[in-house]
VEXDREN-2710 file (C-alpha; in Angstrom, 1 decimal):
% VEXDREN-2710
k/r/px/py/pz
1/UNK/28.0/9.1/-7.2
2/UNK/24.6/7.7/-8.3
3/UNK/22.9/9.0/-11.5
4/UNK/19.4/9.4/-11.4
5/UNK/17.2/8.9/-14.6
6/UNK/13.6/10.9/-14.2
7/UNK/10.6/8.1/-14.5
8/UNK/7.3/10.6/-14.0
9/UNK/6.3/14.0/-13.4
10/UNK/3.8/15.7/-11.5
11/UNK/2.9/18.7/-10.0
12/UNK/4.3/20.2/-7.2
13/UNK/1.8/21.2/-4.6
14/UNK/4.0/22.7/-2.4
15/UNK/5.7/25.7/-4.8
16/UNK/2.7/25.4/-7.1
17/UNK/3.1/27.2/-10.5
18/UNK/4.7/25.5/-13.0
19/UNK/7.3/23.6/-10.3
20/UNK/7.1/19.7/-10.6
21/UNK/7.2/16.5/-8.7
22/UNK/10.0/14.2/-10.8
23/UNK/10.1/10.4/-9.8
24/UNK/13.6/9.3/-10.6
25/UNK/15.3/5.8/-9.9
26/UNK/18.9/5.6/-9.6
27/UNK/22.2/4.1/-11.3
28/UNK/25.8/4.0/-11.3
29/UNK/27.9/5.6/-13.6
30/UNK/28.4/2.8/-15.4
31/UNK/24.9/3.2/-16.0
32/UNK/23.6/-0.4/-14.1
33/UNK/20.6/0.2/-11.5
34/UNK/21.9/0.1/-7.7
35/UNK/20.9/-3.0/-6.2
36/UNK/17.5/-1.1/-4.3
37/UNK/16.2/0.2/-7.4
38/UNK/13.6/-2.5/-7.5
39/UNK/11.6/0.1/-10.2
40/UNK/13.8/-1.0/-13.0
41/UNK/13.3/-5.0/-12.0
42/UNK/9.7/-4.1/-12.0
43/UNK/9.8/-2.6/-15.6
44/UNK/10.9/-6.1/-17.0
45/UNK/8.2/-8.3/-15.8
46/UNK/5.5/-5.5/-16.9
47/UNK/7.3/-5.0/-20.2
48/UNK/6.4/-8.8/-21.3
49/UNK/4.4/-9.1/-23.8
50/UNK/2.2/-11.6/-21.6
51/UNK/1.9/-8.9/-18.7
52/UNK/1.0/-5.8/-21.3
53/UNK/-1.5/-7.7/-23.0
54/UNK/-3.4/-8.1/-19.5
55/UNK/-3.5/-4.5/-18.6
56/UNK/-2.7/-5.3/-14.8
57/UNK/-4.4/-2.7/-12.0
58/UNK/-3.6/-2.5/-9.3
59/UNK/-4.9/-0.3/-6.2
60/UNK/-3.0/0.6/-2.8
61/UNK/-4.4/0.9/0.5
62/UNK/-1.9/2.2/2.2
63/UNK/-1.9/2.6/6.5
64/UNK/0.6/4.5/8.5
65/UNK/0.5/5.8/11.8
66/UNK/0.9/9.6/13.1
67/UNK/3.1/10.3/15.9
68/UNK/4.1/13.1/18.3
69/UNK/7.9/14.2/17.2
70/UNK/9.4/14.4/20.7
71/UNK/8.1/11.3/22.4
72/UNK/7.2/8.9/19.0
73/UNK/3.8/8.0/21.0
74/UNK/0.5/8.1/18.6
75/UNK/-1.5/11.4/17.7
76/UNK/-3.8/11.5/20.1
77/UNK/-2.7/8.8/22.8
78/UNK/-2.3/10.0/26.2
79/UNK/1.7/11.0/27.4
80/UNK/2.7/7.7/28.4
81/UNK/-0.7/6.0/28.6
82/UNK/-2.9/3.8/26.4
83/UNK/-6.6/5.5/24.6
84/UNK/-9.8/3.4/25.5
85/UNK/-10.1/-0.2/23.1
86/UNK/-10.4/-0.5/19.7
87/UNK/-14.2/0.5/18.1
88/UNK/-14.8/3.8/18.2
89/UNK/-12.1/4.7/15.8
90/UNK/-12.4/3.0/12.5
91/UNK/-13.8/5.4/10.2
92/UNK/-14.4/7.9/13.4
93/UNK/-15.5/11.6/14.0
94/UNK/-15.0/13.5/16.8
95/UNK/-12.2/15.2/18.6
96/UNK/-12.1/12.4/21.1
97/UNK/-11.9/9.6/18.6
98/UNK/-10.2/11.0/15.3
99/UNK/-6.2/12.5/15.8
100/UNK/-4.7/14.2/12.6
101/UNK/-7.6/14.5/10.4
102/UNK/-6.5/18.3/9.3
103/UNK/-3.1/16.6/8.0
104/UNK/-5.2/13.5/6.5
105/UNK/-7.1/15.9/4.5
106/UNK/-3.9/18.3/3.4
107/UNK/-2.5/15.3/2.3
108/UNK/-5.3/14.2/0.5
109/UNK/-5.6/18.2/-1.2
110/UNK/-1.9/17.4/-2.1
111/UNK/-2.4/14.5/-4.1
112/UNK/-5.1/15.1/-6.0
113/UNK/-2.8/19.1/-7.0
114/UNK/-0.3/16.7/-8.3
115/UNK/-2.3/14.9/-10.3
116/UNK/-2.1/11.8/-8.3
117/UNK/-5.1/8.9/-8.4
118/UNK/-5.5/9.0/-4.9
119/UNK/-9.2/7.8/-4.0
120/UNK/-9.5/8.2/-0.4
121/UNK/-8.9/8.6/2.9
122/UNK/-10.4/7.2/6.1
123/UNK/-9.4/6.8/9.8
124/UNK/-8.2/3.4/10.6
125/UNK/-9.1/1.2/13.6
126/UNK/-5.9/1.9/15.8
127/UNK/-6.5/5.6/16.8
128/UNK/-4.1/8.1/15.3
129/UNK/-3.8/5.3/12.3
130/UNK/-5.0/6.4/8.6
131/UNK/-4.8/5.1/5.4
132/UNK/-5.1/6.5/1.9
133/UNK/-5.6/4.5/-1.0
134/UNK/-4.4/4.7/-4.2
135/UNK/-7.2/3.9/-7.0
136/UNK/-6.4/1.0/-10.0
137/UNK/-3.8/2.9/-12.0
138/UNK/-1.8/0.2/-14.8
139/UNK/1.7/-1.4/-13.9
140/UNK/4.2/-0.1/-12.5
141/UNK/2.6/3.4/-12.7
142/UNK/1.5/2.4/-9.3
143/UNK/4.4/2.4/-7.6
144/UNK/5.6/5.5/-9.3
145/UNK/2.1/7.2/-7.5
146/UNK/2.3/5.2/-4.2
147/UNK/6.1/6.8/-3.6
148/UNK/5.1/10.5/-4.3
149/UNK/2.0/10.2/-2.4
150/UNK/4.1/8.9/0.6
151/UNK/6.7/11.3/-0.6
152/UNK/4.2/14.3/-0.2
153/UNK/3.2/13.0/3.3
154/UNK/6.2/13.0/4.9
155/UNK/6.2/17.0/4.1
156/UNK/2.6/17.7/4.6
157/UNK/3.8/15.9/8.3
158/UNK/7.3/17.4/8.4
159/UNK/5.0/20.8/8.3
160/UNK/3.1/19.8/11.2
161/UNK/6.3/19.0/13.3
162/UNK/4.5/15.2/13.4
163/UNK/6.4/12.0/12.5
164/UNK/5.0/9.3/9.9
165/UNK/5.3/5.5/10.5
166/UNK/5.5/3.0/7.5
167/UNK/5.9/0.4/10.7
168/UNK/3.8/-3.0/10.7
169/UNK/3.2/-2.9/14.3
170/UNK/3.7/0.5/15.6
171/UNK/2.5/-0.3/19.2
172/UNK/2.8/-3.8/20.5
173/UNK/-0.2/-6.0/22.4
174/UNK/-4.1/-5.4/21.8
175/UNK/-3.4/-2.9/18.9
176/UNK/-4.0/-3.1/14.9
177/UNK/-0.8/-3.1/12.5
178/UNK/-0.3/-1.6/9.5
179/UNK/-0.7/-2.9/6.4
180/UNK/-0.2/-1.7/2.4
181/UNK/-3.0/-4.1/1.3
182/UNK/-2.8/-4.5/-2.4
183/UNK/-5.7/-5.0/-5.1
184/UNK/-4.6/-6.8/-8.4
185/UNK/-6.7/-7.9/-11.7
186/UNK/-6.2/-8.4/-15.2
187/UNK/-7.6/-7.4/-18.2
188/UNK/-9.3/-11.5/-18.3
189/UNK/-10.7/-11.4/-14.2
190/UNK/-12.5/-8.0/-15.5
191/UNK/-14.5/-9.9/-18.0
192/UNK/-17.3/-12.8/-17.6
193/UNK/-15.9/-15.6/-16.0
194/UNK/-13.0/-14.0/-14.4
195/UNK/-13.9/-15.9/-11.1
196/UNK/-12.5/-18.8/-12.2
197/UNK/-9.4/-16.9/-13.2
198/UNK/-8.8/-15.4/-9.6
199/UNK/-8.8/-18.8/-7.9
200/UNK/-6.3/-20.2/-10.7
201/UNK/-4.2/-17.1/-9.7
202/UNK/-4.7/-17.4/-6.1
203/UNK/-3.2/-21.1/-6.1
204/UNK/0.0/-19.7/-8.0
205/UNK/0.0/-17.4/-4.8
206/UNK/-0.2/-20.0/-2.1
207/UNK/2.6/-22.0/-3.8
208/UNK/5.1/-19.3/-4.2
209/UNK/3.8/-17.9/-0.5
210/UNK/7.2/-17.8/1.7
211/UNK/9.0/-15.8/-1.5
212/UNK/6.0/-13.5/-1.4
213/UNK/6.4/-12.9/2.4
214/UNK/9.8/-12.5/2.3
215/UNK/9.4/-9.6/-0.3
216/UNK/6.5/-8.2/1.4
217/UNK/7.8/-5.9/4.2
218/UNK/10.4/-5.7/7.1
219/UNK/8.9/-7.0/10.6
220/UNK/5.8/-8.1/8.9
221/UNK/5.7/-11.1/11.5
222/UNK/5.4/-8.8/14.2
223/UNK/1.7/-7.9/12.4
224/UNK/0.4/-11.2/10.2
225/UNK/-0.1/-13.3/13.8
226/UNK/-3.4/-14.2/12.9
227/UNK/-5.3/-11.6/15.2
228/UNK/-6.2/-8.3/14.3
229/UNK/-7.7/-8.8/10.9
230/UNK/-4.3/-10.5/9.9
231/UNK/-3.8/-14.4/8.8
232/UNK/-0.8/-16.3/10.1
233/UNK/2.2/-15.4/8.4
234/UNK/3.2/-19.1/8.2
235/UNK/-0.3/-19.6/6.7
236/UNK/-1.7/-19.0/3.3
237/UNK/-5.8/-19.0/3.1
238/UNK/-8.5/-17.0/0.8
239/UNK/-12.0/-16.3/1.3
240/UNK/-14.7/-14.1/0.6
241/UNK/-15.2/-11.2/2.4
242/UNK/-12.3/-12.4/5.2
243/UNK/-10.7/-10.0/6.5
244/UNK/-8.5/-12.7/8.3
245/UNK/-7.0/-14.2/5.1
246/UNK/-3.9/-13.9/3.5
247/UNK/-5.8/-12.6/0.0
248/UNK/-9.7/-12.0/0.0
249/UNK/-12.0/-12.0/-2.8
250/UNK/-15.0/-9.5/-2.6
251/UNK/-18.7/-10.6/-2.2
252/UNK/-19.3/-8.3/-5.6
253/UNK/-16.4/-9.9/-7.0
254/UNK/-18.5/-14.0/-6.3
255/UNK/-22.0/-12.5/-6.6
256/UNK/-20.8/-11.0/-10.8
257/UNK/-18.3/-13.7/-11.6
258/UNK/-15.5/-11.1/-12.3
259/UNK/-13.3/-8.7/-10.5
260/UNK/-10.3/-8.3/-8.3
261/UNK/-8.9/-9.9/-5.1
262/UNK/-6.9/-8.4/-2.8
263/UNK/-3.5/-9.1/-1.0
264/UNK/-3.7/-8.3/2.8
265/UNK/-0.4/-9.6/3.2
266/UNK/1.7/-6.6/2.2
267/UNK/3.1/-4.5/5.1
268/UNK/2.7/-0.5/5.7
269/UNK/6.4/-0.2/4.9
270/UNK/6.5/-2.1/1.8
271/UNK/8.5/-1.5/-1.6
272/UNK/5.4/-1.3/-3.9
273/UNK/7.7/-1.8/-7.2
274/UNK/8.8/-5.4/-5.2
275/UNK/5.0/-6.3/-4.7
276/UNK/3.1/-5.7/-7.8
277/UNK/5.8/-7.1/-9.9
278/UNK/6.1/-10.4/-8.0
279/UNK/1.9/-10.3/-7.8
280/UNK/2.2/-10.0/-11.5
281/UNK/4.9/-12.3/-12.6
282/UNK/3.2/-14.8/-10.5
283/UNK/-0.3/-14.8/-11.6
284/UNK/0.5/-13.8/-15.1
285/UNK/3.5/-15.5/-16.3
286/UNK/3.5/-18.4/-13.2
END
């Protein structure tokens, strides 16, 4: 039997009141962390003195993918058949172009109940995809918030007799995947001349890039071909404002000298704790 030792609270938004929301990772009796309890792993790399002192954020984007329970097809997709072409949906309105918004939205109410630093919410460019984001929360915090938000949408969906995909590629051909792209800075990239910082961290990425990928998701190869605002998955390349790279730096981020980059290699189904803690050991401790 595993033992589970509680990690963060928050409220519950589903029995209200004083009812909570308790992360937990788990152990064996014996008291050692299971071999999936990637948290604790996490907790070492962000406990180093190096790591603390650079007050890492991070913020998730997070993309999943709505589907009808009985036949797995997407929200809004016809029985059996295909919606018209990608465009009209990114960021949509309308009942003809936007599928699941009232459980988008419940979601959304949920998050922010339980205290959560969820900072949006927008309809992504596959129809019946979404994403929410999680805004720049410190360490491993973030995984702890990226779990119960995804925690609180499987029931917000369970109540809607919908299913929720964490898949990279949901629907095979002229479609978008799913990603879980993943913002990162320090404490030194915040501050005047960060820039430079970035691109020294950014090189430490590309060398370590196959051990990054393999951490990053399960059939992520199926989405990082290079189309569909992806980069090759055998690739590494950065630029600004490229949505086809494997990490892209803002243009506020060049035009101020200081910021954040972004990591568009994570997949939808990711193990956040796995990602920020390798981003972190890599840029910060090399």
């Amino acid at each position: 039997m595993q033992k589970k030792s509680p990690q963060a609270i928050y409220k519950d938004p589903f029995r209200k009141g004083n009812h909570i929301l308790v992360m937990c990772d788990a152990y064996t009796p014996a008291g050692n962390p299971i071999p999936t309890n990637n948290r604790n792993k996490a907790v070492k790399i962000f406990d180093h003195p190096n790591v603390k002192a650079e007050e890492p954020w991070f913020g998730i984007e997070q993309e999943y993918t709505l589907l009808k329970k009985d036949v797995k097809w997407p929200l809004g997709w016809p029985l059996g058949g295909f919606p018209g072409p990608q465009g009209p949906y990114y960021c949509a309105v309308g009942a003809d172009k936007a599928f699941g918004r009232d459980i988008v939205d419940a979601h959304y109410k949920a998050c922010l109940y339980a205290g959560l630093s969820i900072g949006g919410a927008n309809a992504e460019v596959m129809p019946g995809q979404w994403e929410f984001q999680i805004s720049p929360t410190v360490g491993v915090g973030a995984g702890d918030q990226l779990w119960v938000a995804r925690y609180i949408l499987e029931r917000i969906t369970e109540i809607s007799d919908v299913i929720v995909s964490y898949d990279p590629k949901p629907i095979e051909g002229d479609w978008n995947g799913a990603a879980a792209h993943t913002n990162f800075s320090t404490k030194s990239m915040r501050k005047d001349g960060g820039l430079d910082l970035i691109k020294e961290a950014i090189k430490k990425l590309e060398v370590k890039h196959k051990q990054h990928i393999a951490a990053y998701g399960e059939g992520n190869e199926r989405r990082l071909t290079g189309k569909h605002e992806t980069a090759d998955i055998n690739k590494f390349s950065w630029g600004v404002a490229d949505r086809g790279a494997s990490v892209r730096v803002g243009r506020d981020t060049e035009r101020e000298g200081k910021g954040y980059f972004e990591d568009r290699r994570p997949s939808s189904n990711m193990d956040p704790y796995l990602v920020i803690s390798m981003i972190a050991e890599t840029t910060i401790l090399g």
